[in-house]
C-alpha positions in Angstrom: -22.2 6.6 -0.5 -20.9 2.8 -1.4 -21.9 0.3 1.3 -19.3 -1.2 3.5 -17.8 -3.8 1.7 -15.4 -6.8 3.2 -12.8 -8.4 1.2 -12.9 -12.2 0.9 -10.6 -13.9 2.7 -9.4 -16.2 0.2 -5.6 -15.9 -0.5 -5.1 -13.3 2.9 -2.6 -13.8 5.2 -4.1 -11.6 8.0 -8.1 -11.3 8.8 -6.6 -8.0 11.2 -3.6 -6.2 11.4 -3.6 -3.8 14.3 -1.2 -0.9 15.1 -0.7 0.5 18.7 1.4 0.2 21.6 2.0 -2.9 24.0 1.7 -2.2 27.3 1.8 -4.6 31.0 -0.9 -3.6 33.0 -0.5 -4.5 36.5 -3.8 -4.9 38.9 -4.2 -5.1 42.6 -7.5 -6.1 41.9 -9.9 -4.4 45.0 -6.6 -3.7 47.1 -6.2 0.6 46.7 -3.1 0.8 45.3 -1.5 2.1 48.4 -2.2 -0.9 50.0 -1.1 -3.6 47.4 1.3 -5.5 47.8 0.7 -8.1 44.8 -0.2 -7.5 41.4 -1.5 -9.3 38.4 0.0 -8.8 35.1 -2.0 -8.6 32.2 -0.5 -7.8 28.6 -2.7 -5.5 27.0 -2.9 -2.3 24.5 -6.4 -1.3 23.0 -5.5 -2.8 19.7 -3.8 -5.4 20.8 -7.0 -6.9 22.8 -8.7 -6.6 19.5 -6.3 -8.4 17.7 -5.8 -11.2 20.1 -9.8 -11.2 20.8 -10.3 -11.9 17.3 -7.5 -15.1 17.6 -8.3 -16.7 20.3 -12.1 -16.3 20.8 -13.0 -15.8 17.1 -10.3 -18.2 15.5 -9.6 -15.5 13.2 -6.0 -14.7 11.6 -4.2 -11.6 13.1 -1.5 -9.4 13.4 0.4 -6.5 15.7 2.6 -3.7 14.4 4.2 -1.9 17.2 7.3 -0.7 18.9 9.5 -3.9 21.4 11.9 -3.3 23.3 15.0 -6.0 23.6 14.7 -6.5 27.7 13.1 -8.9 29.9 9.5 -7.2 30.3 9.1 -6.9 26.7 10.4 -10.7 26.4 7.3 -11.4 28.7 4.6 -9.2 26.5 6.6 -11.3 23.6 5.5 -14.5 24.8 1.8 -13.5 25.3 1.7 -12.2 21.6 2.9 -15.6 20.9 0.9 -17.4 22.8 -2.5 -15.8 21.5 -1.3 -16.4 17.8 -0.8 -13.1 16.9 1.4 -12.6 14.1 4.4 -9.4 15.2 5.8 -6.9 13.6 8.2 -5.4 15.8 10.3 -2.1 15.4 12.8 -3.1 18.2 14.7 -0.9 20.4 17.3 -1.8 22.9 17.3 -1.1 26.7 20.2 1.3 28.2 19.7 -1.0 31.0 18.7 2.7 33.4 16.1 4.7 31.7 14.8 2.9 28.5 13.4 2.9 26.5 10.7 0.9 28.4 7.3 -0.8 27.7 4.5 1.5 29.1 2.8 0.6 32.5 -0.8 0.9 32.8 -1.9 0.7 36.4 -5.4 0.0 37.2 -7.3 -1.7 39.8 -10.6 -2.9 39.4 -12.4 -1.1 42.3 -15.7 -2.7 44.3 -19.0 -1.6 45.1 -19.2 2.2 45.6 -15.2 2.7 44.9 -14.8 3.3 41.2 -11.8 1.4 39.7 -8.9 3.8 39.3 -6.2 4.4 36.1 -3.0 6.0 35.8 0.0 5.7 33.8 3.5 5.2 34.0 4.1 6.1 29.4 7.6 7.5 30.4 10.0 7.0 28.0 7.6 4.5 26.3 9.4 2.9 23.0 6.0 3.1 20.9 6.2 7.1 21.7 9.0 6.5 18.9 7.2 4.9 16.0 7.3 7.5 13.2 6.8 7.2 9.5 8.9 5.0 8.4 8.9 2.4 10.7 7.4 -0.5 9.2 6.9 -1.8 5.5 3.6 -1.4 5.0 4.0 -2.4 1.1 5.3 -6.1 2.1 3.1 -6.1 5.2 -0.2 -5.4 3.0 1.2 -7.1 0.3 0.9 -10.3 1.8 -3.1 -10.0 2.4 -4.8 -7.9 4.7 -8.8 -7.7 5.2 -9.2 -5.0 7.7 -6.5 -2.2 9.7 -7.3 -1.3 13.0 -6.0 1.8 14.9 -7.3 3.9 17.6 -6.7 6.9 19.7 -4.9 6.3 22.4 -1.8 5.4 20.1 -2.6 8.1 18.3 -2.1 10.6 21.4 1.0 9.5 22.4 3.3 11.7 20.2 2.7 13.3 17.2 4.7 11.0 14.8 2.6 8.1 16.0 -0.4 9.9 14.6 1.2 10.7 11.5 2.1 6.9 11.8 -1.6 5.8 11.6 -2.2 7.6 8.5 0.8 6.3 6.5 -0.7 2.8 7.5 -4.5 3.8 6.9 -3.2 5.1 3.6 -1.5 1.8 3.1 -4.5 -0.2 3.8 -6.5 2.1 1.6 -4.1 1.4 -1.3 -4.7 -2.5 -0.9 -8.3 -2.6 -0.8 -8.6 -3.1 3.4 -11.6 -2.8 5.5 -10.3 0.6 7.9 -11.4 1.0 11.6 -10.3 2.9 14.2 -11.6 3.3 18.1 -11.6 6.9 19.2 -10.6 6.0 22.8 -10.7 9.9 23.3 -8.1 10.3 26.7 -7.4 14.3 27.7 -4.6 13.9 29.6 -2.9 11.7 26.8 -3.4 14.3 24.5 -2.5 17.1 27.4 0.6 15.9 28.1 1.8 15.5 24.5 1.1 18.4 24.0 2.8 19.7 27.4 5.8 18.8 25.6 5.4 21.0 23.0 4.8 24.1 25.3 1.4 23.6 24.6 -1.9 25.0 27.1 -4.5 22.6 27.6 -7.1 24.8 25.2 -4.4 24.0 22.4 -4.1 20.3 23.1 -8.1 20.0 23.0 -8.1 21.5 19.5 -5.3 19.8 18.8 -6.7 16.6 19.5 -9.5 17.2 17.4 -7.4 18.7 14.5 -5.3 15.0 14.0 -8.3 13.0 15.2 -10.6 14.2 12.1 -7.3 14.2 9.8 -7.5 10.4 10.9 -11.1 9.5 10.5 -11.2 10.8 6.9 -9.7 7.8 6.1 -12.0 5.7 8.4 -14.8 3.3 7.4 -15.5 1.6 10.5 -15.5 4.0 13.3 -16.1 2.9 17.3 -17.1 5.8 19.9 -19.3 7.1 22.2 -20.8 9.8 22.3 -18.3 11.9 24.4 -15.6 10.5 22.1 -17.4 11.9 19.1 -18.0 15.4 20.6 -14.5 15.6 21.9 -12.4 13.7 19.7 -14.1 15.0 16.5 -15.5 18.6 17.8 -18.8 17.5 16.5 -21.9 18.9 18.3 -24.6 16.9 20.8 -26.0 16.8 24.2 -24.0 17.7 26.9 -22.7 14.3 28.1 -21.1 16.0 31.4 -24.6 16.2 32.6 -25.7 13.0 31.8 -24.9 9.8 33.8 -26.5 7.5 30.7 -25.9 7.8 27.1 -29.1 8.1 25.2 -29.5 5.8 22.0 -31.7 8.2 20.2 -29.0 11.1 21.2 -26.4 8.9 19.9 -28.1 8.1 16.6 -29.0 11.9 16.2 -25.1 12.3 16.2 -24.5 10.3 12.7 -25.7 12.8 10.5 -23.4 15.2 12.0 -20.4 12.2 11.3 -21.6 11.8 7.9 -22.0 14.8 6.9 -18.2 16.1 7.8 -17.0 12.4 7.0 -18.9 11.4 4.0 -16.5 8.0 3.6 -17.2 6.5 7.4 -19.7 3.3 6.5 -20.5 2.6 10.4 -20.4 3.7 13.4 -20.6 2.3 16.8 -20.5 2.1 20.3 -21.5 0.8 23.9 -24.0 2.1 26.0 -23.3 1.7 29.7 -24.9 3.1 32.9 -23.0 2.2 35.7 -25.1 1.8 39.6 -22.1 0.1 41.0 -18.8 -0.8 40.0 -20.0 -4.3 40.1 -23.1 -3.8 38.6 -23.9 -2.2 35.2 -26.5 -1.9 32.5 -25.3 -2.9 29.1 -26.3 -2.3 25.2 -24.3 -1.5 22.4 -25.5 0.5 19.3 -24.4 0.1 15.8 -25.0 2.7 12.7 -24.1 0.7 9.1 -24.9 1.7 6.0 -28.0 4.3 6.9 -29.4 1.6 8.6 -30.1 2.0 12.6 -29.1 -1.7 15.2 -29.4 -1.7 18.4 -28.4 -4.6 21.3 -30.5 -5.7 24.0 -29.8 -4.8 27.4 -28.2 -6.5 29.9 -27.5 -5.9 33.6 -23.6 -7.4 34.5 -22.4 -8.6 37.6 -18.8 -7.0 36.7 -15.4 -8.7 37.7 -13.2 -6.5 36.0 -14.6 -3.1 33.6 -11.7 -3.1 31.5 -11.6 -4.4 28.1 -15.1 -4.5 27.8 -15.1 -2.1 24.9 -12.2 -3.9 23.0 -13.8 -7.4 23.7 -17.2 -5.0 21.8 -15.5 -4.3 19.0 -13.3 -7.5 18.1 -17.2 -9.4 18.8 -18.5 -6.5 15.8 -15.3 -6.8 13.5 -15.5 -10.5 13.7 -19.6 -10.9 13.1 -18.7 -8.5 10.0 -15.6 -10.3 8.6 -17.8 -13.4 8.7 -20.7 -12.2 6.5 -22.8 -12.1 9.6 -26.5 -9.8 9.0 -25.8 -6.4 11.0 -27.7 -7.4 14.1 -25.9 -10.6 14.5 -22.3 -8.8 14.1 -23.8 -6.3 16.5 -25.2 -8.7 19.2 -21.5 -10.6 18.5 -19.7 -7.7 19.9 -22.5 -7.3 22.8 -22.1 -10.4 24.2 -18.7 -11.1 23.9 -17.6 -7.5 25.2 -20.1 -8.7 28.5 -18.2 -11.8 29.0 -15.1 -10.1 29.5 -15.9 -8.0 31.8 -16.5 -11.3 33.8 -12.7 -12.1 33.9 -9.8 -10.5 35.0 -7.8 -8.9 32.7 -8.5 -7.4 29.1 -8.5 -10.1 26.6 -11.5 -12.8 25.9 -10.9 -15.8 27.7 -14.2 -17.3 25.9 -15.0 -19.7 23.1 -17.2 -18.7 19.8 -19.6 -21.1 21.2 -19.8 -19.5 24.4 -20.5 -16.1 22.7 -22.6 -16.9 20.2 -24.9 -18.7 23.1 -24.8 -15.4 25.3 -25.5 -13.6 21.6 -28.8 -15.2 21.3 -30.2 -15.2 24.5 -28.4 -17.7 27.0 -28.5 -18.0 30.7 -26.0 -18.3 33.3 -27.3 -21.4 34.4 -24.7 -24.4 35.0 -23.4 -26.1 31.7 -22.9 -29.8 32.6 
């Protein structure tokens, strides 16, 4: 198997272009929501945080291809795209101005102490449900320089012609010579409800799942998961992760032969490890499988602010350490520490400086900075 290799960045227009969906996602911080009556709005999207991660913490050049819609909200998530220096690339719909199509809503709250934080969904008539084949030019987009695509599974889950979407673009990227990631991001009722609308049981949207998720990562060199993504997402075998509150390094690790073996072409493989006493306290490490070779983090227990967009701030940290020519560890111990420091912020994107990271990456303190 030929090592993971990372074009030069000479002569590219984009470090990362990313494909998903752009969502708000509106937080009533430790209010339940029954209770709120005020709301933060963060613009977010699991590939978007990457992409924007890796421009404003990591100085890095970056892109978005997804679905905008012409109407006041998506004029909002417009000028936070803008504002992190993310390059667009927008299929655009227009608003009926009484059902859509819309700009998904993500609610989540961020919890506190013994109250987990709690997620739901309001994807109804969502505009990136749309994106098909066909949507973008991926000839002119690619064309113009592109080191590394990134994808990942809940965009994936949302209808079946967005799947097929991430293929024609992995496909595309494969054809120019791009680095290819994707973040399993396994969510069963995504996938159940998709399938729902097919007239599909639950059984046939698991297997389903798993069906277009391996058709996916056979195109994949750079792919981030846990565990239970892995088993799940991919039907591959391992411990039963229902009965186990920590994911187990060695466990993990024992997965990759069963990756390689069914995808011969995945390079790396990664993931955080988390055990969670509190919702405002957790254990953290991250793991990182490149090349045959075996990394792992240190451990670090978190005061947590806000949980979400720890694993995104993870994997923009890794993508960026390997991008810049960092050794393994470093890139890995990157993506440790800058996926910790978001979790101290509300929201899901890094609010952080490279400096700032790369300190926390090799050992620094919390103690005052004067």
């Amino acid at each position: 198997m030929a090592p993971l290799s990372i074009p030069a960045a000479a002569g590219a227009a984009h470090d990362l272009l990313a494909l998903g969906a752009l969502v708000t996602r509106l937080d009533p911080g430790i209010v339940p929501f029954s209770e709120a009556n005020e709301y933060l709005l963060h613009v977010s999207g699991g590939e978007y945080n990457v992409s924007t991660n890796l421009s404003t913490c990591f100085l890095m050049r970056t892109a978005i291809a997804s679905a905008m819609v012409n109407y006041p909200i998506g004029r909002r998530i417009e000028y936070a795209v803008q504002k992190a220096g993310v390059t667009p690339y927008y299929q655009r719909f227009e608003h009926d101005g009484v059902r859509g199509p819309n700009m998904a809503i993500v609610w989540s709250d961020r919890g506190q102490g013994v109250r987990a934080p709690v997620v739901f969904y309001n994807r109804s008539n969502e505009a990136a449900q749309r994106l098909k084949p066909g949507s973008f030019d991926w000839d002119a987009i690619f064309g113009k320089g592109v080191r590394w695509f990134h994808s990942g599974g809940i965009f994936s889950a949302l209808s079946p012609t967005t799947s097929e979407l991430v293929i024609e673009a992995m496909q595309a990227a494969k054809k120019a010579g791009a680095v290819v990631s994707f973040d399993l991001n396994y969510r069963a009722k995504l996938w159940a409800v998709a399938a729902a609308e097919q007239g599909l049981s639950a059984a046939q949207a698991s297997e389903g799942a798993a069906k277009t998720l391996r058709k996916i990562a056979s195109y994949v060199d750079v792919l981030v998961g846990n565990e239970e993504d892995l088993q799940k997402g991919l039907g591959l075998k391992g411990q039963d992760v229902e009965a186990k509150g920590k994911l187990d390094p060695g466990a993990f690790f024992g997965m990759i032969e069963n990756v390689t073996r069914d995808f011969p072409n995945i390079k790396a493989v990664a993931t955080t490890l988390r055990e969670v006493h509190s919702t405002n306290r957790h254990s953290w490490s991250a793991v990182l499988w490149l090349d045959g070779k075996t990394y792992q983090a240190p451990t670090a227990e978190l005061d947590v602010y806000d949980r979400v967009g720890g694993g995104d701030g993870f994997a923009a940290g890794l993508f960026y350490g390997l991008l810049a020519g960092k050794s393994p560890q470093e890139a890995l111990q990157l993506g440790w520490a800058h996926g910790a420091l978001v979790t101290t912020v509300p929201g899901d994107i890094s609010m952080f400086s490279l400096e700032q990271v790369e300190a926390f990456a090799k050992g620094g303190s919390a103690r005052i900075q004067r």
